[in-house]
Backbone of each chain as ProteinMPNN parsed JSONL, in Angstrom:
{"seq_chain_A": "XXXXXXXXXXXXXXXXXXXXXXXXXXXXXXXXXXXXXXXXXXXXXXXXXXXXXXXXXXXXXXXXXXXXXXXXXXXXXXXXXXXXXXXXXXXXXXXXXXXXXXXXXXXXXXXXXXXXXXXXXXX", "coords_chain_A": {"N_chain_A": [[-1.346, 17.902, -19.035], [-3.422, 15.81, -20.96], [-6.231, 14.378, -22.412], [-5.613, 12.419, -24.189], [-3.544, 10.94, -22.335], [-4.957, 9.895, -20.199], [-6.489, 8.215, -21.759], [-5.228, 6.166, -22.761], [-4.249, 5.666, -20.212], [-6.665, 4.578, -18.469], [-7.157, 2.247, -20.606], [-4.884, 0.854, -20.061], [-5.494, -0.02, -18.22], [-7.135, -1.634, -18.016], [-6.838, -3.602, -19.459], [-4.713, -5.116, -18.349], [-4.217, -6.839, -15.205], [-3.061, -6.307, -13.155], [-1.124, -3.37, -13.008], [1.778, -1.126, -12.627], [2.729, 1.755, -12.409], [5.508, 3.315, -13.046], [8.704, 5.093, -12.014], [10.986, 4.261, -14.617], [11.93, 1.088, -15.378], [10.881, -2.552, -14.776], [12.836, -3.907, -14.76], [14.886, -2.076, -14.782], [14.617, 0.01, -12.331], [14.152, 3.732, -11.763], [13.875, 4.79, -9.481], [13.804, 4.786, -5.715], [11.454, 4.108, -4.66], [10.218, 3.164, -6.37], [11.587, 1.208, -7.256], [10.921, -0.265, -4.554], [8.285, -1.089, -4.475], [8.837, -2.436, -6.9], [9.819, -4.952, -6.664], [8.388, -6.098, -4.3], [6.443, -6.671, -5.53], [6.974, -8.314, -7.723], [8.916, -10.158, -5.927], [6.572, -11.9, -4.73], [5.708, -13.095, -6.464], [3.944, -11.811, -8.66], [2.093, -11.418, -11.429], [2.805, -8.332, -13.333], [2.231, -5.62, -15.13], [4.544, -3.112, -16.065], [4.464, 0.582, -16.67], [6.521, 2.84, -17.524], [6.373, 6.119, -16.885], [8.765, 7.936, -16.98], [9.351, 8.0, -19.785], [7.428, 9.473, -21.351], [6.249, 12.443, -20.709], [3.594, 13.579, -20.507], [2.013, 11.549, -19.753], [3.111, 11.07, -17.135], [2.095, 13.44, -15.754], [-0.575, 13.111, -16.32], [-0.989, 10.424, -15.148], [-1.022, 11.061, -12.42], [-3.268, 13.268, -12.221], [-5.478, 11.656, -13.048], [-5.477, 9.695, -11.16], [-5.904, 11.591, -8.59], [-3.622, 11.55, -7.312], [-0.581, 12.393, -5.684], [1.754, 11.567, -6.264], [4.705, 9.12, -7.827], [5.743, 5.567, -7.736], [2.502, 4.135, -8.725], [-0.23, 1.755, -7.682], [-2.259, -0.188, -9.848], [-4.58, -2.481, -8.881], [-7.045, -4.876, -11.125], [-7.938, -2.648, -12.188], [-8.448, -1.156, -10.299], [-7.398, 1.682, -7.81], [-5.3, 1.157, -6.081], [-2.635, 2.374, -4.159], [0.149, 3.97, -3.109], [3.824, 3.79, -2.686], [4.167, 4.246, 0.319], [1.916, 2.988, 0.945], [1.078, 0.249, -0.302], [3.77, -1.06, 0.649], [2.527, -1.04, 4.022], [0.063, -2.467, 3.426], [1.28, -5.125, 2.4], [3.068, -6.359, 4.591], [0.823, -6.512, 6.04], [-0.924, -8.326, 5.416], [-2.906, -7.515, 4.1], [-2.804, -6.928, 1.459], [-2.71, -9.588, 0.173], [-5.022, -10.354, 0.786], [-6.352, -8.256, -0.328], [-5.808, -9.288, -2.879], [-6.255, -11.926, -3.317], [-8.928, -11.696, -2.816], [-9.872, -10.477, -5.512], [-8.499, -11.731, -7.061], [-6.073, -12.592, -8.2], [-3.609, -14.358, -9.032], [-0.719, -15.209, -6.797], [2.124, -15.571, -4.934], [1.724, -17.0, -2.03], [3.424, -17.984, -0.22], [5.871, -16.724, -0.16], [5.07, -13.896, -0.082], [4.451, -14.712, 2.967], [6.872, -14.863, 3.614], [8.385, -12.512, 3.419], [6.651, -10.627, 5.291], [7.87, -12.26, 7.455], [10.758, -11.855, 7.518], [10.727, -9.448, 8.0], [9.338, -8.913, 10.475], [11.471, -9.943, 12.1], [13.327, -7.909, 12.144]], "CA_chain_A": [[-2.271, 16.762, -18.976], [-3.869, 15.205, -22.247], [-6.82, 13.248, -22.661], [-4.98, 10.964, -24.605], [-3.081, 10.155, -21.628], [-6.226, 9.048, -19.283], [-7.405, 7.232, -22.208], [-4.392, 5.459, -22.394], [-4.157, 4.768, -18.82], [-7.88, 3.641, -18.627], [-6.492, 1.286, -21.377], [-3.765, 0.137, -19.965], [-5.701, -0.551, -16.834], [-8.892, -2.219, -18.543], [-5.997, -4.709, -20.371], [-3.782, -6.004, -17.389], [-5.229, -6.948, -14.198], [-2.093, -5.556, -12.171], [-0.439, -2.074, -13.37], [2.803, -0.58, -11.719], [3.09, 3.253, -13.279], [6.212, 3.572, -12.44], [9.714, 5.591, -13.132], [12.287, 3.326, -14.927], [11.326, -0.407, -16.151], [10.95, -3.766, -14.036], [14.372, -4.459, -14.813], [15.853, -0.832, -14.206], [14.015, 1.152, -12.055], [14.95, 4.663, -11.508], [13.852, 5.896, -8.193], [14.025, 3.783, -4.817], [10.122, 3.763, -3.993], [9.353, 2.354, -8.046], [12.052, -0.158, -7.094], [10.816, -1.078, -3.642], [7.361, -1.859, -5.067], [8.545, -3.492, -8.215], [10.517, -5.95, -5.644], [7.498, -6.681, -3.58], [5.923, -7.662, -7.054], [8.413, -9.707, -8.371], [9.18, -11.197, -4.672], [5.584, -12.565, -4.456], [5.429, -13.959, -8.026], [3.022, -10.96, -9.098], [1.767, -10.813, -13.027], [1.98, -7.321, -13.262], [2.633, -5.195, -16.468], [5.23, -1.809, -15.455], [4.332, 1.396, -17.675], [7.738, 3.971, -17.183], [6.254, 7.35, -16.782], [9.366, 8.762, -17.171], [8.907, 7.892, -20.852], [5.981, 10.147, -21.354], [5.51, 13.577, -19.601], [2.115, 13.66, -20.376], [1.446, 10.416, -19.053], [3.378, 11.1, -15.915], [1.461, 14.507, -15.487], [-1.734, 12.708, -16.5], [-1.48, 9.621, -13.678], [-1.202, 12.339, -10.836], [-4.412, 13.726, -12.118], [-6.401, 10.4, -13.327], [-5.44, 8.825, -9.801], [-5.484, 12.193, -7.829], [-2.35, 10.97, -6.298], [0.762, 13.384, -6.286], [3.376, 10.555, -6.647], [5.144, 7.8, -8.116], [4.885, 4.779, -7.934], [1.19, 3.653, -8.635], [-0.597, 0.8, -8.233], [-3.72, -0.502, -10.061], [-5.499, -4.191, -9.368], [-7.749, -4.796, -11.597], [-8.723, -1.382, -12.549], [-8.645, 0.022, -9.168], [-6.16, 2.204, -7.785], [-4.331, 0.786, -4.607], [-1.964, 3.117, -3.606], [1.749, 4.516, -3.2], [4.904, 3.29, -1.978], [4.14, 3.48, 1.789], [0.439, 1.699, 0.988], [1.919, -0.919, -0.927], [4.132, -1.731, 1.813], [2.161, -1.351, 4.655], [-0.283, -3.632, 2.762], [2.129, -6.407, 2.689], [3.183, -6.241, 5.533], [0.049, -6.59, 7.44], [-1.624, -9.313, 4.813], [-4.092, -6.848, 3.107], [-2.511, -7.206, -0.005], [-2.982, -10.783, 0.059], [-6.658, -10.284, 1.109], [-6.616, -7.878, -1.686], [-5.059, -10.001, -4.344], [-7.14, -13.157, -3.177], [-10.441, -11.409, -3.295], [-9.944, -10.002, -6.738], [-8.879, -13.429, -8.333], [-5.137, -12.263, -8.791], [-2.473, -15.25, -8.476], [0.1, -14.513, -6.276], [2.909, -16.744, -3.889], [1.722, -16.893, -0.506], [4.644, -18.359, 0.845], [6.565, -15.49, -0.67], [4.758, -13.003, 1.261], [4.634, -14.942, 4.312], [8.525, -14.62, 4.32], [8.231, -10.674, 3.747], [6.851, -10.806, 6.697], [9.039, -13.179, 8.839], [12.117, -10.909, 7.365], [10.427, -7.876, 8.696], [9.29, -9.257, 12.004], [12.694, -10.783, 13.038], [14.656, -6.873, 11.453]], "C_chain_A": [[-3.161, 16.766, -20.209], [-5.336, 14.608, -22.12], [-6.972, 12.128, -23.067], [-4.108, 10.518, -23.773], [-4.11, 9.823, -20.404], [-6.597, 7.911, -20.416], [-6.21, 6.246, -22.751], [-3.757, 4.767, -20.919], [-5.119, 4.281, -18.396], [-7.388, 2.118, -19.305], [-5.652, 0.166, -21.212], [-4.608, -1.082, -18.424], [-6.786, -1.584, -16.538], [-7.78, -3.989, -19.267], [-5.175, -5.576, -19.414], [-4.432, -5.602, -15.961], [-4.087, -6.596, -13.171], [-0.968, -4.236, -12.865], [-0.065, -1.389, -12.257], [2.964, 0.481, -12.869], [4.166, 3.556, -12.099], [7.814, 4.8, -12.908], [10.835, 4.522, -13.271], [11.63, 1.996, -15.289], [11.258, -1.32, -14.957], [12.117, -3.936, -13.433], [15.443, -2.925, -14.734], [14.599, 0.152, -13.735], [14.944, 2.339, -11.557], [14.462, 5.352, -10.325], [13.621, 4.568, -7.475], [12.428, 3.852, -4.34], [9.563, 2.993, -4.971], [10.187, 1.107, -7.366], [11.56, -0.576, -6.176], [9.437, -1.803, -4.107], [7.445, -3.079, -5.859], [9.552, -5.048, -7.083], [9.892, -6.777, -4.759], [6.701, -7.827, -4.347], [6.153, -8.724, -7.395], [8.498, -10.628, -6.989], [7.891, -12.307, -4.582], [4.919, -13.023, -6.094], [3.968, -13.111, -9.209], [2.671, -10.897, -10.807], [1.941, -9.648, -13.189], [2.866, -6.249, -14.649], [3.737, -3.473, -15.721], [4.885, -0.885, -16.463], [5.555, 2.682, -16.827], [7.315, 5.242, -17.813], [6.758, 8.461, -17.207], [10.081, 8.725, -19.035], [8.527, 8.63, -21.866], [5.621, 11.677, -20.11], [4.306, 13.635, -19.533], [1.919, 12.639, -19.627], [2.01, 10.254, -17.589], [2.552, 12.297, -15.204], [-0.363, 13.575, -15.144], [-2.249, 11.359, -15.623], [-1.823, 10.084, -12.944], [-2.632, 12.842, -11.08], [-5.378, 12.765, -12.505], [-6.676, 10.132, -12.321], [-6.187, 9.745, -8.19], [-4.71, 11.706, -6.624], [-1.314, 11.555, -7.226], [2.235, 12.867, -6.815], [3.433, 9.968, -7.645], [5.898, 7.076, -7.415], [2.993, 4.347, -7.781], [0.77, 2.637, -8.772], [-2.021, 0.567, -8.649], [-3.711, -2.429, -9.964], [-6.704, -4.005, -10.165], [-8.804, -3.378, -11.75], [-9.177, -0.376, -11.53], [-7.314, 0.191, -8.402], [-6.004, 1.182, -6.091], [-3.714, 1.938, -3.471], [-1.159, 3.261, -4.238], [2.744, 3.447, -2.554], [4.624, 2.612, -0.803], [2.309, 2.444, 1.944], [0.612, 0.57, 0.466], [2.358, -2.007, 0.599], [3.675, -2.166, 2.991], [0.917, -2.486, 4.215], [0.218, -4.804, 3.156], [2.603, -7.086, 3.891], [1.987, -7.146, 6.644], [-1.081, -7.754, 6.885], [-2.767, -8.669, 4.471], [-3.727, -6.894, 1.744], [-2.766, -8.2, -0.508], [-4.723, -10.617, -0.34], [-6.819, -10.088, 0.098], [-6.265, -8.818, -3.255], [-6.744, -11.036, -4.742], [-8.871, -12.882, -4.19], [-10.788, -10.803, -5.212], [-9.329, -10.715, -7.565], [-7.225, -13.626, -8.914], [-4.467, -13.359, -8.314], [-1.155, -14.445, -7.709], [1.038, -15.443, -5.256], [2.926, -15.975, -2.377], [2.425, -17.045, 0.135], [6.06, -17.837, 0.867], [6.385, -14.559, -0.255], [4.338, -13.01, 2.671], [6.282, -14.797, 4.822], [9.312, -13.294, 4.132], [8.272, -10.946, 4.94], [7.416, -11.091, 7.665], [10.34, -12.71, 8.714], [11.594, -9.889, 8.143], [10.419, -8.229, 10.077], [11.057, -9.427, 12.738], [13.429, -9.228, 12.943], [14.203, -6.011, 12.954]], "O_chain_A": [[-3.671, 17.855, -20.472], [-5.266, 14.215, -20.955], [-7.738, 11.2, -22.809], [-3.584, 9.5, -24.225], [-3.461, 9.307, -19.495], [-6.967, 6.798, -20.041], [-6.746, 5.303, -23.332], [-3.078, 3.766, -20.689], [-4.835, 3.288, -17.726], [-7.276, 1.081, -18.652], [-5.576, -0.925, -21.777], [-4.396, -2.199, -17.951], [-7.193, -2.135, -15.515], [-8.197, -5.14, -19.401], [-4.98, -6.751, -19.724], [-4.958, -4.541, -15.626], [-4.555, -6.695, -12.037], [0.152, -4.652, -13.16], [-0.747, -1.046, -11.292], [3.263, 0.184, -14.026], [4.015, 3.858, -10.915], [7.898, 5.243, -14.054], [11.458, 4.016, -12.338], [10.431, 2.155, -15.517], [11.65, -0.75, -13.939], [12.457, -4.065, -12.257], [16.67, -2.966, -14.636], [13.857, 0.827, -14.448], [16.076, 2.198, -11.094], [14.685, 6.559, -10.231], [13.35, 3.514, -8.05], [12.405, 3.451, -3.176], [8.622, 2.234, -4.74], [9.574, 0.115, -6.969], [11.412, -1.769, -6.439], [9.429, -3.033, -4.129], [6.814, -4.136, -5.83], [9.453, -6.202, -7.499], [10.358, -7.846, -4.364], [6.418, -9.008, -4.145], [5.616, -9.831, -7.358], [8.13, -11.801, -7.052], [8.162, -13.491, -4.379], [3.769, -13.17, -6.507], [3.317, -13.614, -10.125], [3.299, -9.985, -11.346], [0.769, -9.292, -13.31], [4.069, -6.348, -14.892], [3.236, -2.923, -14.74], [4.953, -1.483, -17.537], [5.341, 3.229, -15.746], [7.672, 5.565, -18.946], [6.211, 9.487, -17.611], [11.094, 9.329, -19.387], [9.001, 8.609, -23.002], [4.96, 11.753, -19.075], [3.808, 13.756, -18.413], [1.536, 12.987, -18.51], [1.492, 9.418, -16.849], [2.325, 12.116, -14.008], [-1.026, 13.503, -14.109], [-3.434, 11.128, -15.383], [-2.935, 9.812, -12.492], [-3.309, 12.855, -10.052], [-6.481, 13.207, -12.18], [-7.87, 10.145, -12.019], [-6.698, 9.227, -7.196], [-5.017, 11.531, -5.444], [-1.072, 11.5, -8.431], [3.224, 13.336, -7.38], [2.53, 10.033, -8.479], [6.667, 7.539, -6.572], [2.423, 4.322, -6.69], [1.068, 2.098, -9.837], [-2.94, 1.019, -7.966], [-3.135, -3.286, -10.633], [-7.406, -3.021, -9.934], [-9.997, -3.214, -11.495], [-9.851, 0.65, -11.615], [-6.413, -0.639, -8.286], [-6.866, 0.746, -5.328], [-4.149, 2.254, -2.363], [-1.1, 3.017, -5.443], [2.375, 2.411, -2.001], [4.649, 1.409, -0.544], [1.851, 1.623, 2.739], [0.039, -0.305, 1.114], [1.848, -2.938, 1.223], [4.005, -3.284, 3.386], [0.977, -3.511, 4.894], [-0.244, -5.474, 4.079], [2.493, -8.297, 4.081], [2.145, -7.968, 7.546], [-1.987, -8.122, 7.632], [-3.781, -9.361, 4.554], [-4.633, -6.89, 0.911], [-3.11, -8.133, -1.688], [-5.353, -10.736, -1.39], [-7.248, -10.923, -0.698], [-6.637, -8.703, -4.422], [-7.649, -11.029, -5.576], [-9.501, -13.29, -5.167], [-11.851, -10.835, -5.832], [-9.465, -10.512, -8.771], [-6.947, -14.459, -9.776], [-4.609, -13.527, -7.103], [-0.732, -13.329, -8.01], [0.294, -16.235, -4.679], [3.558, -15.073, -1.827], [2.432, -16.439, 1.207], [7.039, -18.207, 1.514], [7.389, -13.959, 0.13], [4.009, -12.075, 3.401], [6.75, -14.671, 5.954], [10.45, -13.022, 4.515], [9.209, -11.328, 5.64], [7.539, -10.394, 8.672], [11.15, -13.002, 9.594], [12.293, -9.523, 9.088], [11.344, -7.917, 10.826], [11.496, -8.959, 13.789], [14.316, -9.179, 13.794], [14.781, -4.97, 13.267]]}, "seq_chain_B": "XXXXXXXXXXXXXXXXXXXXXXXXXXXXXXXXXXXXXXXXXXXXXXXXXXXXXXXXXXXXXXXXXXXXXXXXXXXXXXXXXXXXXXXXX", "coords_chain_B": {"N_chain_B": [[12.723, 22.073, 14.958], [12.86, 23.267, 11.694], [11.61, 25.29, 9.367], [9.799, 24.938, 7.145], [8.71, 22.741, 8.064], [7.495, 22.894, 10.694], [5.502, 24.514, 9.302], [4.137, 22.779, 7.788], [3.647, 20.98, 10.064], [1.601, 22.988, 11.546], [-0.447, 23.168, 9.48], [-1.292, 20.892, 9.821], [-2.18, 20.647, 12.137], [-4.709, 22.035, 12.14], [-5.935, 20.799, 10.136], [-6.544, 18.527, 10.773], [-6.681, 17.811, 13.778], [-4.891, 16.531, 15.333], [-4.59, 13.612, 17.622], [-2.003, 12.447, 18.427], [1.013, 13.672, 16.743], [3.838, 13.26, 14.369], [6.103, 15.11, 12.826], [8.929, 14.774, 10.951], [11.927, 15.177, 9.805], [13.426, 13.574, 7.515], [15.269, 14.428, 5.545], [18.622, 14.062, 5.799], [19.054, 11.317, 5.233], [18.04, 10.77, 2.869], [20.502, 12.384, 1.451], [22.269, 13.701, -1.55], [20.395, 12.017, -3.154], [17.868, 12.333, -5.868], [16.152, 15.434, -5.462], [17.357, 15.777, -3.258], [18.802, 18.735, -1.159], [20.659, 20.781, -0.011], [20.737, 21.764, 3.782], [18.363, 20.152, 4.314], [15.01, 19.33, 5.109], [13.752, 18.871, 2.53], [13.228, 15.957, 2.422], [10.436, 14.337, 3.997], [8.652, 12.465, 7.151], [5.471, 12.158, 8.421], [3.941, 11.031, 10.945], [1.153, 10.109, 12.105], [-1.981, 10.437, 14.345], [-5.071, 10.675, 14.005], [-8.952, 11.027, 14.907], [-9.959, 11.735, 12.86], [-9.488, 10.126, 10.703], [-10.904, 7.669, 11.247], [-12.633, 4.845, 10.058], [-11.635, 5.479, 7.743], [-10.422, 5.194, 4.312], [-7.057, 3.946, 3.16], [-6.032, 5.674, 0.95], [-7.697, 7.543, 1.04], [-7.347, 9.166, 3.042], [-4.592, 9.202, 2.871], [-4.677, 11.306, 0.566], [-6.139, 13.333, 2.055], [-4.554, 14.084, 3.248], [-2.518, 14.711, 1.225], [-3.976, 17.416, 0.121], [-3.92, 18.978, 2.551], [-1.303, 19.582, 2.273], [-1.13, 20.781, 0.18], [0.292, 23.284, -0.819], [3.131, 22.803, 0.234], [4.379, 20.661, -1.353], [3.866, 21.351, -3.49], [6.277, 23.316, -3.49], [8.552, 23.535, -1.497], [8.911, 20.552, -0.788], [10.005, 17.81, -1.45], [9.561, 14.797, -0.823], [7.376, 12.523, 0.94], [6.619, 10.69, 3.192], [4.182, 8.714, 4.56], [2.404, 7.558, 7.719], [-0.666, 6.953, 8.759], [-3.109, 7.119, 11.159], [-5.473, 6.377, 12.645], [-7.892, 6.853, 15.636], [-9.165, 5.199, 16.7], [-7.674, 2.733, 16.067]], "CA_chain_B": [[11.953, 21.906, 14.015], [12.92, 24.386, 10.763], [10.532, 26.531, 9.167], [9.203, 24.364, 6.446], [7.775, 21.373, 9.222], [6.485, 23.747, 11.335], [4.242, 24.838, 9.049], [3.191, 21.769, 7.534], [2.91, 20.744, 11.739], [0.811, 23.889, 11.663], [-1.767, 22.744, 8.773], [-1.802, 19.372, 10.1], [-3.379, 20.635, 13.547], [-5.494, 23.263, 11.701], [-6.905, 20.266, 9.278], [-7.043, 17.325, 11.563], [-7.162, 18.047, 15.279], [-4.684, 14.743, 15.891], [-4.021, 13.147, 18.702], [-0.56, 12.553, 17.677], [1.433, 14.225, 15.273], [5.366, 13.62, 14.611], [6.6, 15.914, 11.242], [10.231, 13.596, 11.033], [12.504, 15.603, 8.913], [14.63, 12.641, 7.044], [16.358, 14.549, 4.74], [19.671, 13.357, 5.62], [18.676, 10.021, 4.439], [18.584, 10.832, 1.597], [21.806, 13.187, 0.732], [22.499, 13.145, -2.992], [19.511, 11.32, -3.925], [17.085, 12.723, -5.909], [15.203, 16.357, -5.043], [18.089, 17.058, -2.209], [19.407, 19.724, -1.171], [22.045, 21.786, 1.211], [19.581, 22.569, 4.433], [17.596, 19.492, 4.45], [13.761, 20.061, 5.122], [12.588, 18.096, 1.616], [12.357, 14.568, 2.216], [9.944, 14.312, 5.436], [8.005, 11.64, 7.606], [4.545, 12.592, 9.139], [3.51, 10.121, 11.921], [-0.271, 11.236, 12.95], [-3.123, 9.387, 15.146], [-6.669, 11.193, 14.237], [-9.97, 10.445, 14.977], [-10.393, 11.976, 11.246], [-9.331, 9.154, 9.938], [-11.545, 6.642, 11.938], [-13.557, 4.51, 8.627], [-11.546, 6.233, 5.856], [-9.447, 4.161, 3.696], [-5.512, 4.139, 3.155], [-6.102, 6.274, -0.095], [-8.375, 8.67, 1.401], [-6.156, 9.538, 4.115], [-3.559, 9.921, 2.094], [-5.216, 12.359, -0.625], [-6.25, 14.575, 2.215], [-3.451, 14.461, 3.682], [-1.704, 15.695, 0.168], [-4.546, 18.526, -0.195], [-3.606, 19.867, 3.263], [-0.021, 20.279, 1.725], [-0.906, 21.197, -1.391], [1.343, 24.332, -0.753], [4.808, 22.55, 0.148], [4.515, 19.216, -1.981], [4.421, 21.725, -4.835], [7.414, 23.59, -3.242], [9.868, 22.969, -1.001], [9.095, 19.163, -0.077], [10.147, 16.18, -2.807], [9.139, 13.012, -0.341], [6.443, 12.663, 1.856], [5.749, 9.457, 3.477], [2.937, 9.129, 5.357], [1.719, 6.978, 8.578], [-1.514, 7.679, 9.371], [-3.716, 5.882, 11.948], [-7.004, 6.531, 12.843], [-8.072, 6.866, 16.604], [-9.646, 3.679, 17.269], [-6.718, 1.745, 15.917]], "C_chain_B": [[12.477, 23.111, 12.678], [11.525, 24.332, 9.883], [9.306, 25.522, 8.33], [8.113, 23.211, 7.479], [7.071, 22.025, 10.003], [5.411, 23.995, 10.607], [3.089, 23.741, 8.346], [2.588, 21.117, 9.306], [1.324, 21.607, 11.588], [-0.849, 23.396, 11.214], [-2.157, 21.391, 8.84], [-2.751, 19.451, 11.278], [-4.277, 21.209, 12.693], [-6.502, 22.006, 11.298], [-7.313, 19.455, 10.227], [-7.168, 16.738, 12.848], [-6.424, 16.917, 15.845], [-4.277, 14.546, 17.081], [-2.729, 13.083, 18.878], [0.095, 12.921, 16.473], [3.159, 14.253, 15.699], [5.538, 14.275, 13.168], [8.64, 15.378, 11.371], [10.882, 14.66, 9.566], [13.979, 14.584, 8.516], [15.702, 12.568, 5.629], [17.62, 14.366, 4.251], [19.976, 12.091, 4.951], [18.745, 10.094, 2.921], [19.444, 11.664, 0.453], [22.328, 12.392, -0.393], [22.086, 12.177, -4.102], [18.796, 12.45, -4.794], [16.061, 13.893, -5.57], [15.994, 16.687, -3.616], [18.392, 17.968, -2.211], [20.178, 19.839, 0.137], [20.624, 21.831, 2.368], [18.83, 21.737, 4.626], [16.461, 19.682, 3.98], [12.963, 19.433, 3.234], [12.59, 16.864, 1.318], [11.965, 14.361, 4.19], [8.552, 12.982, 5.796], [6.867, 12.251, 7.983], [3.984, 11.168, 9.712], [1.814, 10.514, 12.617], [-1.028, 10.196, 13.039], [-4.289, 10.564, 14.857], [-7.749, 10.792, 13.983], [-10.843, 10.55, 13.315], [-10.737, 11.019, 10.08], [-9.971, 7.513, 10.458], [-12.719, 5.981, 10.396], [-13.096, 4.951, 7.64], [-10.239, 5.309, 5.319], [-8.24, 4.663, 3.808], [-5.254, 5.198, 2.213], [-6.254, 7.388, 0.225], [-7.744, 9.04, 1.774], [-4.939, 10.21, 3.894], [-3.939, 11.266, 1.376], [-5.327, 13.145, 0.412], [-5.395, 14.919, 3.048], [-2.63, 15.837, 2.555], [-2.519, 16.834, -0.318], [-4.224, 19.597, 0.78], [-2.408, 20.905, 3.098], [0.248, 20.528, 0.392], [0.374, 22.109, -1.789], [2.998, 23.638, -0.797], [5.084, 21.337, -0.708], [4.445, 19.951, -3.243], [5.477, 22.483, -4.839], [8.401, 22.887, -2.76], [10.459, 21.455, -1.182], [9.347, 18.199, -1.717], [9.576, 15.421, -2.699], [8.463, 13.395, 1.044], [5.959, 11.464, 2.367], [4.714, 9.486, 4.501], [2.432, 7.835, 6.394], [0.826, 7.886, 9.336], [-2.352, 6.962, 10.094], [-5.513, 6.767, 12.666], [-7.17, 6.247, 14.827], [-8.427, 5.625, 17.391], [-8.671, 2.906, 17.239], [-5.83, 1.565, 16.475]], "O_chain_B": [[12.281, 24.211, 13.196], [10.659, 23.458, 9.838], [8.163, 25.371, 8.764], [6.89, 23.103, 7.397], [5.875, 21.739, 10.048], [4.311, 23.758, 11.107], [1.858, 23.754, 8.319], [1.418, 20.888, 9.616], [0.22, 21.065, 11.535], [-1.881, 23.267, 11.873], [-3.034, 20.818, 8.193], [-3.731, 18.738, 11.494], [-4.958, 20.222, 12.415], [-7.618, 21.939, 11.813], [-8.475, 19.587, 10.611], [-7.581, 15.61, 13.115], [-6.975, 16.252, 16.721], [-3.549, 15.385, 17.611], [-2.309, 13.897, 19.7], [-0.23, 12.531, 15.352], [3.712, 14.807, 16.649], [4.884, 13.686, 12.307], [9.368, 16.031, 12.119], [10.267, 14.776, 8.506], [15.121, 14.705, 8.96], [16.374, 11.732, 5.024], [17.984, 14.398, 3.076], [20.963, 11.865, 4.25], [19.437, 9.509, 2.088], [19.306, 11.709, -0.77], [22.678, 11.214, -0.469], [22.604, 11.72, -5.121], [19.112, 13.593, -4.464], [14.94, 13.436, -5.345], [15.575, 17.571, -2.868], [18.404, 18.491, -3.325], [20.22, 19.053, 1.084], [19.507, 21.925, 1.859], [18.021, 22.244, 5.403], [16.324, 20.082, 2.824], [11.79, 19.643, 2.924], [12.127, 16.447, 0.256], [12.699, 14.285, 5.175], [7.711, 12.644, 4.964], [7.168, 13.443, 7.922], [3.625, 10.285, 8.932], [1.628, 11.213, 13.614], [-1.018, 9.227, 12.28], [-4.293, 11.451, 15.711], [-7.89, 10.165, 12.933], [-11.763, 9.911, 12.805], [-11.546, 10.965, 9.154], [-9.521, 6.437, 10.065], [-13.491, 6.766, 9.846], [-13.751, 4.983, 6.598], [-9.301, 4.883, 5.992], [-8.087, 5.71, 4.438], [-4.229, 5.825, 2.478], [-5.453, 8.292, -0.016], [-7.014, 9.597, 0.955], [-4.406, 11.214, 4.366], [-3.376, 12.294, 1.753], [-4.611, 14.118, 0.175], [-5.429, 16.016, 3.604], [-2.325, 17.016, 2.733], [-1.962, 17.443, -1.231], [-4.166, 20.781, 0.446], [-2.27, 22.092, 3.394], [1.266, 20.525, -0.3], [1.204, 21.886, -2.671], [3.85, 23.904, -1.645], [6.274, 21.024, -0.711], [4.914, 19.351, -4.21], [5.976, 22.629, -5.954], [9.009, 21.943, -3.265], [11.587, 21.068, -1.486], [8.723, 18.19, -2.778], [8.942, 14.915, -3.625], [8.803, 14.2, 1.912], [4.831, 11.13, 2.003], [4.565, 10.468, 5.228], [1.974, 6.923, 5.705], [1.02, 8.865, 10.057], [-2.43, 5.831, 9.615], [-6.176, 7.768, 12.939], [-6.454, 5.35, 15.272], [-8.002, 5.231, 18.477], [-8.506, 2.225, 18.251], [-5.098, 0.62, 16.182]]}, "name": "protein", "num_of_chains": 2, "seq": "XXXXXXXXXXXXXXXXXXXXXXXXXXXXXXXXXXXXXXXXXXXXXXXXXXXXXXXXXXXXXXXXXXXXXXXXXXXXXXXXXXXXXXXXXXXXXXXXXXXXXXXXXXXXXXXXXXXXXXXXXXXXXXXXXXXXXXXXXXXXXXXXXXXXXXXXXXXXXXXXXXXXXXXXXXXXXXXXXXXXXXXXXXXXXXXXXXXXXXXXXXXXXXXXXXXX"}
């Protein structure tokens, strides 16, 4: 762990108002909890910038201890951490993410994560 | 239960007194993903109801969840998902 990788993830997190630290890209992720996030993202029309961890050891070392959170995927709104995988999801799920989005000014398709939902309910 | 869940079971009563506690060993799930192995026992569920968690955020909860297992989340375990619920809820 670096200091130049906090002050690059400060950075990153001070510059885009939704950050996914994730492993693998948008468009190829490499583990199935980065992809289920980046899917939730993308499903609900999310802005959100991806930084691939697995990139950067330092900077994958140096999330886990910025965030104190032992995983990946991470999310930041506007400069505050969110969660993991299963917070993400349960989020969505239960329309706190929304809440969250709303209240913090983030665009996002409501009628995109109202049909999360109505997939999950009916599974 | 094998050895590894037990003892995270163990430091889950020790830390958080829960009402409910399931330790879900779903290692099979994920054979030949990622951090498997022969033997199962490192990708696991924890299901827990405690009053611990009554007012503490989704974050919190989590984090002290992952301090209780500091020990196997830097060994054995790969994946750890986590439902945690709070007493009131």
């Amino acid at each position: 762990m670096t200091d130049a990788a906090h002050e690059q993830i400060k950075a990153d997190i001070a510059a885009n108002d939704v950050v996914l630290f994730m492993k693998g890209t948008r468009t190829m992720p490499q583990c199935g909890f980065s992809s289920r996030v980046t899917q939730i993202l993308t499903f609900m029309g999310i802005d959100f910038k991806d930084v691939n961890v697995l990139a950067d050891a330092a900077l994958r070392d140096g999330v886990k201890t910025f965030s104190d959170w032992p995983t990946i995927p991470q999310l930041y709104v506007k400069g505050e951490f969110v969660g993991g995988c299963d917070i993400i999801t349960e989020m969505t799920l239960s329309g706190e993410l929304d809440q969250l989005l709303a209240d913090k000014g983030v665009t996002f398709d409501k009628t995109a994560a109202d049909k999360i939902r109505e997939a999950n309910a009916q599974a | 239960m094998g050895q590894v869940a037990d003892t995270m079971a163990r430091k889950l009563r020790e830390a958080f007194a829960p009402e409910a506690l399931d330790v879900i060993d779903e290692s099979e799930q994920h054979r030949g993903h990622g951090g498997w192995r022969e033997g199962g026992e490192t990708h696991f569920r924890v299901r827990m109801t405690a009053a611990a968690f009554d007012g503490v955020s989704r974050v919190e909860r989590q984090r002290s969840v992952n301090r209780a297992l500091a020990d196997e989340l830097a060994g054995p375990v790969h994946a750890l998902a986590l439902e945690l619920r709070g007493a009131a809820e």
